[in-house]
N, C-alpha and C positions, 0 to 999 in steps of 0.2 A: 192858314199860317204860312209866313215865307219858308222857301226851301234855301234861304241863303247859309250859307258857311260865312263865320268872319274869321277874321286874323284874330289872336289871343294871344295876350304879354301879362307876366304876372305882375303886379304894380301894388304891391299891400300898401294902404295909407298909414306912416308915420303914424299915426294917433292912436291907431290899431298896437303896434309896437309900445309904441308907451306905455299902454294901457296893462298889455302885458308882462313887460318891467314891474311896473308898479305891484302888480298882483303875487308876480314871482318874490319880491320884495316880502311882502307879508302875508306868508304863507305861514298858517298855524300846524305846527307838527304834530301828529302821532304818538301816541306811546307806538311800542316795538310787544308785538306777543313771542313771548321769550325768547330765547333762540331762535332768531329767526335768519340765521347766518346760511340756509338752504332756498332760504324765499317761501316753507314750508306753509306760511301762513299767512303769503302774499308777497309784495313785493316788499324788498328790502328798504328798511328805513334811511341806513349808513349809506347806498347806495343812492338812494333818490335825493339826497342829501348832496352828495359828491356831485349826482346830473346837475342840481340845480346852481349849484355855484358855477358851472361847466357854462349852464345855459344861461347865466346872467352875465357872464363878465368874459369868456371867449367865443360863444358862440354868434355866427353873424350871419342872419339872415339874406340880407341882402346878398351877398358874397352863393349863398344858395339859391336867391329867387334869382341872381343872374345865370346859377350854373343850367335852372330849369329854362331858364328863357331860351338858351341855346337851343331848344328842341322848337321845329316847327310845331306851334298849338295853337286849336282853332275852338270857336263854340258855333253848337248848331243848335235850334230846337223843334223837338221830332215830339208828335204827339203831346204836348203841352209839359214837354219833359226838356228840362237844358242838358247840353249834352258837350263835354270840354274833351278833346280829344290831343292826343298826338298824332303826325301824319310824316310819316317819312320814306321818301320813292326809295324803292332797291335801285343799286346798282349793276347793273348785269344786264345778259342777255336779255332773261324771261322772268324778271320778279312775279311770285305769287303774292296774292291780298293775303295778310295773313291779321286776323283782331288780337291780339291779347289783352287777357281779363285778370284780372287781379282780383283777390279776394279781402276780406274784414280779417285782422284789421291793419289792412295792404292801403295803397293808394300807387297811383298812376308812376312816382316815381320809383318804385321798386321795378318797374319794368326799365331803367335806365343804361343798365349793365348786358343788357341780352338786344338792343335797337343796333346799336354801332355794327356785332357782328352778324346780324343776320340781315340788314339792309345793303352794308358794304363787307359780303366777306374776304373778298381782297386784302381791304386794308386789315385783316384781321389773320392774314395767313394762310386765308379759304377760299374756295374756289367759285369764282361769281356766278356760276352755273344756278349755286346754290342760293341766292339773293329772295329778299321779299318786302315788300311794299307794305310797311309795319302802320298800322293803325293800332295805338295803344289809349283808349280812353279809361277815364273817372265813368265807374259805371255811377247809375243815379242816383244821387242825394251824396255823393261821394264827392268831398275837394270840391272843384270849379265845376263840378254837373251840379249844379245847387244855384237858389235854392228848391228843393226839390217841394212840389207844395200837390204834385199828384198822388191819392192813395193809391194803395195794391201792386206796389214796385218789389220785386222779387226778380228770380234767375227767370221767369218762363214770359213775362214781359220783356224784361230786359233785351232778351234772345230775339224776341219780336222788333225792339228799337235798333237792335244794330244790322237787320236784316236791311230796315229803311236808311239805316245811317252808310251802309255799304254800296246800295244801291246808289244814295244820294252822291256819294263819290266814285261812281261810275262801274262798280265791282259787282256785276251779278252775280257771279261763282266765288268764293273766297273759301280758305281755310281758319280755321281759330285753336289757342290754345286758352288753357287756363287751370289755374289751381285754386281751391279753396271756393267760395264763392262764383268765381271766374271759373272755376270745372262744371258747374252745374251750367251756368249759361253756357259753354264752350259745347256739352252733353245733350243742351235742347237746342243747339243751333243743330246740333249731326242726328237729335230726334227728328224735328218737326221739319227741317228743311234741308233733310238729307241730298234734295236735288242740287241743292244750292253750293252745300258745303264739300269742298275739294278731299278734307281730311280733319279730322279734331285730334289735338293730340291734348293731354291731360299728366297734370302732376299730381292731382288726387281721384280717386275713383269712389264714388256713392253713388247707389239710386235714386232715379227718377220715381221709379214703380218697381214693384214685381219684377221675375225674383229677384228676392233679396239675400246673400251669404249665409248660405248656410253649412254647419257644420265639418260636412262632410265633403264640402268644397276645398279644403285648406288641406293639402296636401303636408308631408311631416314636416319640413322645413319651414312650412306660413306657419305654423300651429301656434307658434309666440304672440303673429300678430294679431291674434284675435282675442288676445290676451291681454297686449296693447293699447287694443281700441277700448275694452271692457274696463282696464284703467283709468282709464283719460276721462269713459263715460261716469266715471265712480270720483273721480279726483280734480277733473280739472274742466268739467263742462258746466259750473256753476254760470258761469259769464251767458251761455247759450241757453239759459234757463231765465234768466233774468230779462233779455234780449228777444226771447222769442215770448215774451209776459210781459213785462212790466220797463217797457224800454223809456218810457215816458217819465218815468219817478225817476232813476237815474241819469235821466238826462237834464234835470236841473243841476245835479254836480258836476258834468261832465263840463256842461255850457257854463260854468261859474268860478272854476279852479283849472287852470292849466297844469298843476301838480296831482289834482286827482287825474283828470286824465291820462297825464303821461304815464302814470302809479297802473291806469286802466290795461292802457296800448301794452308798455315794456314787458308786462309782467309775461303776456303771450310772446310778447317777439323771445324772452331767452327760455318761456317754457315749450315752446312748439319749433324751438329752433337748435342745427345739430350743433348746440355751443357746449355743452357740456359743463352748464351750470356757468359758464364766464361768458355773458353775451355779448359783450366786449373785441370778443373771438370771432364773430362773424359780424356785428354792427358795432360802427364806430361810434361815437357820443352824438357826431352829428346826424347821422343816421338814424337814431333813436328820434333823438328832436328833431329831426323834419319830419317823422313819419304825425307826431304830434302835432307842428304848426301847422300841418295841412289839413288836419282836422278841427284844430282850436281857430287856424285866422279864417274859415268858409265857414263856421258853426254848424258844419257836418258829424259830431256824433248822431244825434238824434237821427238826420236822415240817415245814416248808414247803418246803424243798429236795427232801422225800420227793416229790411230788407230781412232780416229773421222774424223779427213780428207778424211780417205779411204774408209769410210761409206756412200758413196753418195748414192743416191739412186736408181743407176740404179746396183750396187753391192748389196745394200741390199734387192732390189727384186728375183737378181736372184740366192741367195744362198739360196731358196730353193727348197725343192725334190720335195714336193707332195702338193696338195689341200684339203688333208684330212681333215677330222673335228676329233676330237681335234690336231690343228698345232702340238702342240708337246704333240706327243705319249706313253712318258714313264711315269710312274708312277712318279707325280709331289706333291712337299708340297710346300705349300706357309706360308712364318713365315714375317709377315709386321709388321715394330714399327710404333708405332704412331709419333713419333719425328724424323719419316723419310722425306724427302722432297718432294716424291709423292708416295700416294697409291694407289691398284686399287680394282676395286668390286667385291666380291665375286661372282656374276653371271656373269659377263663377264669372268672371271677367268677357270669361272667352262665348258665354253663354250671351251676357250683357250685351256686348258691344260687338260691331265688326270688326276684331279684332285685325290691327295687319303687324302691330310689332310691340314688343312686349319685353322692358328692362327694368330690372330695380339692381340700384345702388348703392352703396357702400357709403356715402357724403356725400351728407345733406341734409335739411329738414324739411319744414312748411315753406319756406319760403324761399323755395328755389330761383327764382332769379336773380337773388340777391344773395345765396349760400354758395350757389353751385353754377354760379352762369354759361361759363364753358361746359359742363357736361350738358345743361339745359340745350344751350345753341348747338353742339353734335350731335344729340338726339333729334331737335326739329329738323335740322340739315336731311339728318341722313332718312327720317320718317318720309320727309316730303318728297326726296330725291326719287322715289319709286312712284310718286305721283305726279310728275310733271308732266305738262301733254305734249 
């Protein structure tokens, strides 16, 4: 296979657009289970109602595939996997490589907010010292990494392709962050190639393996968020049940309805997000619908859901190296919001990983690059700042 990188422009065919006009057009509604004015029993009806008149008659694509165009993006193909990245040089003395990984159900542009000041933080107020050479890819089967047609794609492959994708642009050493999805490859990039990796810094914290939080890790102050998580697992992890089972049967409706999908995506972005029930408060309408068109015009649900599918557990045991204590090696920051959907404790953390800097805040949710970008880009700043050579 060639080692070539091309140049990458988003270009959606007109007919694609129509198409989904048309569908938007005659969309058969729902009933509503009774009050459902909290979203209690899913996404709201009056709501998706409101998106859709939003997304048929103001929303304009194009006016957003030019805002993404502005980003240098390229496709490469690494192990019979396509792979669509962003690539933008720091400005400064000494940029570090730094990947950021996004997670389900995230896509390449929620990293849009946190590129500008961590590549140029001059222009940003910051001190160039602080600069990094931001490679932000579509991990696989995700948007323009598609279409994804290799099995067994998960975090501990993944972590393996952007080992060769870094190399392939001249990075043998680099740093990574990531949350959600992007935490787990961000956590086997500082497992398995801890030589390689400068520092991993993380907005969600889970195991790899062994040990795993327990009880008596959660100091009185955590003691909520294990309370939290126990929630979430009871309430609102049916999506992750279905996803890591049966991704295939819902993905005829995903691949068939641009409203069930977006009913899919939204319902996460205002329940995992610190919007406080109006998620309007932290995404805008069109923020909502891109996060959808870039799933609906690459017919990327199906491959992205795969990525919990392939996570069984006899994969995720044996994608690791070693038995070491601390699992992952590299020089680790952990930055937790409080308005995230589960946290973890500081002592089990510190067991975990090599810990070097350790913050949770006040705002924020899941979706920190896009909730909380400036606290996001002071954290990497200042994590990385003690590792620069």
């Amino acid at each position: 296979m060639s080692d070539a990188i091309h140049p990458f422009n988003i270009d959606i065919p007109q007919e694609d657009l129509d198409d989904l006009q048309s569908r938007l057009r005659r969309v058969r509604w729902p009933q509503e289970i009774g009050d459902n004015s909290d979203w209690q029993a899913g996404t709201n009806l009056a709501y998706m109602r409101e998106l859709t008149d939003y997304w048929l008659n103001e929303y304009d694509w194009r006016a957003q595939e030019r805002a993404m165009n502005e980003f240098p993006q390229f496709r490469t193909v690494i192990d019979d996997v396509p792979i669509h990245f962003i690539h933008v040089k720091g400005k400064g003395p000494n940029p570090i490589p730094l990947i950021i990984n996004h997670g389900w159900p995230w896509t390449f542009w929620d990293m849009r907010k946190i590129i500008g000041p961590l590549t140029d933080p001059a222009a940003y107020g910051g001190d160039p010292a602080d600069s990094f050479d931001i490679i932000a890819p579509s991990l696989p089967g995700f948007a323009f990494s598609s279409p994804l047609e290799k099995p067994g794609m998960y975090f501990a492959p993944t972590a393996d392709l952007w080992v060769k994708l870094m190399s392939r642009l001249g990075y043998e050493r680099f740093a990574t962050q990531g949350g959600d999805i992007g935490a787990f490859v961000s956590s086997m990039l500082g497992h398995k190639y801890a030589d390689r990796i400068i520092g991993t810094h993380l907005t969600l914290l889970m195991s790899l393996k062994a040990p795993f939080p327990a009880a008596e890790d959660y100091a009185h102050e955590e003691l909520e968020w294990g309370g939290k998580f126990a929630n979430f697992m009871a309430k609102n992890s049916a999506y992750m049940q279905i996803q890591s089972t049966r991704p295939q049967t819902i993905s005829f409706a995903m691949h068939d309805s641009p409203i069930g999908l977006a009913a899919w995506l939204i319902e996460k972005r205002r329940a995992w997000s610190d919007c406080g029930g109006d998620v309007e408060s932290v995404f805008s309408k069109d923020d909502l619908i891109n996060t959808v068109m870039l799933y609906w015009l690459t017919d990327t649900y199906e491959s992205s859901a795969r990525h919990y599918y392939e996570t069984t557990p006899e994969n995720f045991m044996s994608a690791h190296v070693h038995d070491r204590a601390p699992v992952v090696e590299a020089p680790t920051a952990a930055l937790q919001f409080k308005g995230d959907v589960w946290l973890q404790p500081r002592k089990w953390a510190e067991k975990y990983y090599n810990l070097q800097r350790w913050n949770v805040v006040e705002k924020g949710g899941h979706f920190a690059p896009m909730e909380a970008p400036e606290i996001l880009v002071d954290d990497i700043r200042g994590f990385f700042r003690t590792l620069r050579a």
